[in-house]
C-alpha positions in Angstrom: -53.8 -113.9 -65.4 -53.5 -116.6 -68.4 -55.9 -119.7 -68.2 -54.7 -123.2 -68.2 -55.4 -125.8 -70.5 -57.4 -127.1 -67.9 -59.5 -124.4 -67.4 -63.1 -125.0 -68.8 -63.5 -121.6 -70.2 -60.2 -121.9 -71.8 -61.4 -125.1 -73.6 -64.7 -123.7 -74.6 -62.9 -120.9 -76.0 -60.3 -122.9 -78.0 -63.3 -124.9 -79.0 -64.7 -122.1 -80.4 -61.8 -121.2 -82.4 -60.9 -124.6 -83.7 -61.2 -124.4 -87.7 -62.3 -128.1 -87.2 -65.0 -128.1 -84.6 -65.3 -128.6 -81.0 -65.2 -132.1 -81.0 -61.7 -132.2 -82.4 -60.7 -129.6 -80.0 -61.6 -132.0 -77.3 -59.5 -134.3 -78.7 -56.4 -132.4 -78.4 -56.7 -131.9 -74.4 -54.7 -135.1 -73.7 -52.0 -133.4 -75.5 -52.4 -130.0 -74.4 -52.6 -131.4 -70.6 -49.3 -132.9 -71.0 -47.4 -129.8 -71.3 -46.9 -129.0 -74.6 -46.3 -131.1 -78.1 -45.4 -134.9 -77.5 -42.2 -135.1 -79.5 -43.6 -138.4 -81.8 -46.3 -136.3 -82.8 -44.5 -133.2 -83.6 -41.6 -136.2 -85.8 -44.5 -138.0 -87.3 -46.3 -134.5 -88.2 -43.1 -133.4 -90.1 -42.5 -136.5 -91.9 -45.8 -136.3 -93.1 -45.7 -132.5 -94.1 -43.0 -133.1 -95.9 -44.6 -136.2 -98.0 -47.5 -134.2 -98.4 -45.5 -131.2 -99.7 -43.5 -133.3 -102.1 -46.8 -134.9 -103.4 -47.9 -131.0 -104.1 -45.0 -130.0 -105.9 -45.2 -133.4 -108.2 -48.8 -132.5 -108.7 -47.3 -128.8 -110.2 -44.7 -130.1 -111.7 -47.2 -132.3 -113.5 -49.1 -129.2 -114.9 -46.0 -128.8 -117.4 -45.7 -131.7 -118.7 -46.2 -132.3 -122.7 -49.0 -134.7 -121.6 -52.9 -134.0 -123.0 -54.2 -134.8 -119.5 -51.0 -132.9 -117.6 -54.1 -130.4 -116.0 -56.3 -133.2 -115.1 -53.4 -135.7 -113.5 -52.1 -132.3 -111.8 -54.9 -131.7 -110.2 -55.5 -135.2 -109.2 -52.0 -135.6 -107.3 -52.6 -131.9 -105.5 -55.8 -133.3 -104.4 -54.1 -136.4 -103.1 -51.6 -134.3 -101.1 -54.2 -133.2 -99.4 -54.3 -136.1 -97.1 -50.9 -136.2 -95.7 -51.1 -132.4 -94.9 -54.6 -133.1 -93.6 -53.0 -135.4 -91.4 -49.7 -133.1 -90.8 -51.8 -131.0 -89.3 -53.9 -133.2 -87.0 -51.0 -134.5 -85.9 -49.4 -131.2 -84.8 -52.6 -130.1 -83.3 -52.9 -133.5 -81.1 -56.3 -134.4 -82.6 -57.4 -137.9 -82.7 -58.1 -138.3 -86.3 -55.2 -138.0 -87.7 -53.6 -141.0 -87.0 -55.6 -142.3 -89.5 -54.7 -140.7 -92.8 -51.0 -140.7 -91.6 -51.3 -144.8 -90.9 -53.1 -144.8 -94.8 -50.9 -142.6 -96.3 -47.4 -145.0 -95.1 -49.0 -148.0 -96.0 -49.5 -146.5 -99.1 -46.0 -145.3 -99.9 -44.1 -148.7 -98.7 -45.0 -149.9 -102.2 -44.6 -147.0 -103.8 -40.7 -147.3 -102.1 -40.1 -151.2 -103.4 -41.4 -150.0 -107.0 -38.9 -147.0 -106.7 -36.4 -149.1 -105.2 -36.1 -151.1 -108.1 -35.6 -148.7 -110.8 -32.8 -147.2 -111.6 -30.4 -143.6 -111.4 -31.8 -141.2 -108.5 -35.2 -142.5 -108.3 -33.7 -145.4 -105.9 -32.3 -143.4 -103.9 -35.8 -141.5 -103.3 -37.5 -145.0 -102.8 -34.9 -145.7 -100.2 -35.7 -141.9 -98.7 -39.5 -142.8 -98.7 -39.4 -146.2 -97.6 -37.2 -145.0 -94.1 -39.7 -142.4 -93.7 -43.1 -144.6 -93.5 -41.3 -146.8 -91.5 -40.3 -144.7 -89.1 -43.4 -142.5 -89.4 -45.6 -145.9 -89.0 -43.4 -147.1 -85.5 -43.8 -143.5 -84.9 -47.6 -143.3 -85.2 -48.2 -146.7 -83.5 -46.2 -146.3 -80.7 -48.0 -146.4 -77.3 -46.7 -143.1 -76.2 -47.9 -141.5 -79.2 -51.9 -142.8 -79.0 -51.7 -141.8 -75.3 -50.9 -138.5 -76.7 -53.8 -138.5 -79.2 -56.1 -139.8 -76.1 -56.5 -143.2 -77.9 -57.7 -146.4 -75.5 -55.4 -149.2 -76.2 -57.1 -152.2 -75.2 -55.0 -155.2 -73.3 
């Protein structure tokens, strides 16, 4: 017989096995109780994967640059993508705490969009790309379905 998400063994277990700690897997029972992925987490997860994996590859594309920092400004921009796939993966897993670097990590790329915008050649079309996606990953992430999801009070 398979155990419910309800089930309090099943949540101790799951607890157990969470990479991030039991408190985070608490987190994720609003989710899980709803019946599967909400579909606002599961858009705003993938829009931030994919920032996060586009970071990544800039930060190893850096590495072979002609630069005398390249390894040093590589490894800076892999850290950095760190947080958007931090936060892709909170997202997809329903846990509370990643609505926070995903919020940081649009705000952040809205200017990073205007600056592209206004250059010239392909990169505007990549800061038009960019600035769609933190939009609609910030209505996304705000939306009240979405921190009912995460189990987030809204206040009135």
């Amino acid at each position: 017989m398979s155990q419910t998400p309800q089930d309090p063994a099943h949540a101790a277990a799951a607890a157990q096995d969470d990479p991030l700690g039991p408190a985070d897997a608490a987190q994720a029972a609003p989710a899980a109780q709803a019946g599967g992925p909400h579909p606002r987490l599961t858009a705003a997860a993938v829009i931030a994967g994919v920032e996060g994996l586009v970071v990544a590859a800039w930060g190893v594309a850096m590495f072979f640059t002609d630069s005398d920092n390249a390894v040093l400004a590589g490894l800076t921009v892999l850290v950095l993508a760190a947080l958007p796939l931090a936060a892709a993966y909170g997202l997809r897993k329903a846990l509370r705490w990643s609505r926070g670097p995903a919020l940081v990590m649009q705000i952040l790329a809205l200017p990073v969009a205007w600056t592209m915008l206004h250059s010239s050649g392909a990169v505007v079309a990549a800061g038009a790309a960019l600035g769609l996606l933190a939009v609609a990953a910030i209505v996304l992430l705000v939306h009240p379905s979405t921190t009912d999801a995460l189990g987030i009070r809204r206040t009135t």
